[in-house]
N, C-alpha and C positions, 0 to 999 in steps of 0.2 A: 585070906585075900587082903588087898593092899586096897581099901577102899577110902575116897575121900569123907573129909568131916565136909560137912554143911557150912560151915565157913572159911575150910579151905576150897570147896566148889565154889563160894561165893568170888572167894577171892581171884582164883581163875578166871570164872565170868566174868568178874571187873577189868580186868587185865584185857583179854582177845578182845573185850566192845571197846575197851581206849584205843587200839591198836586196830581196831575196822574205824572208830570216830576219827580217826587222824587218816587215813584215809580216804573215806568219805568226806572230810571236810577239804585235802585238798582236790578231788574228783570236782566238788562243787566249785572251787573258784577256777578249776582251768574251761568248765563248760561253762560259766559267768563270762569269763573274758572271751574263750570265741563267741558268745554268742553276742556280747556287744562288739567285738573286731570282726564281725562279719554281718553284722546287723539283721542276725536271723531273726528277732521281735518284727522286725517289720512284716515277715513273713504270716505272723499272727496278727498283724494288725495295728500294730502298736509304732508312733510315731517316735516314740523314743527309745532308749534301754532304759532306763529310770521307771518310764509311766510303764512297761511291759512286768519288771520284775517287784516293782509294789502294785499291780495289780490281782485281783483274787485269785486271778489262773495259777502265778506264783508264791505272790505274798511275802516277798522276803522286801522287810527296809531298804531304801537306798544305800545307809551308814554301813548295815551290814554287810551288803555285798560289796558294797567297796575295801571293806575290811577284809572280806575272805578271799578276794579278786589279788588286796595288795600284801597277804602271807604268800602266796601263790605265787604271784609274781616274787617274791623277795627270795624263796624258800627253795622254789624248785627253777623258775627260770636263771635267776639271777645267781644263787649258791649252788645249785645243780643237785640237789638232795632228791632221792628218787622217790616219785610218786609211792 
């Protein structure tokens, strides 16, 4: 049998969670931006985008979301790289 070593398993593993992490990270900045281009926080309560996504419900930084909002926008809106 053609069985993996334990650090070539690891090393797979590393690889498909880089490859779902760049995914999910751009997943997260395009629901970031509809949700502040449509102003669905409101919906929760929340008078701003800002105080909804550093609130505990969320908890993501300002800096940060505006950081994975503007890969997003740069990455896939603007160069056209597929989700």
């Amino acid at each position: 049998m053609n069985e993996l070593k334990i650090w070539e398993k690891n090393e797979q593993d590393i690889l498909e969670a880089w490859v779902k992490a760049g995914t999910h990270f751009l997943e997260l900045g395009r629901a970031l931006i509809e949700c502040k281009a449509k102003a669905h926080y409101i919906g929760h309560g929340f008078a701003t985008f800002t105080d909804y996504i550093e609130s505990k419900r969320i908890g993501i930084g300002r800096r940060q979301a505006f950081a994975v909002m503007g890969v997003y926008s740069r990455w896939v809106l603007k160069e056209g790289v597929p989700e």
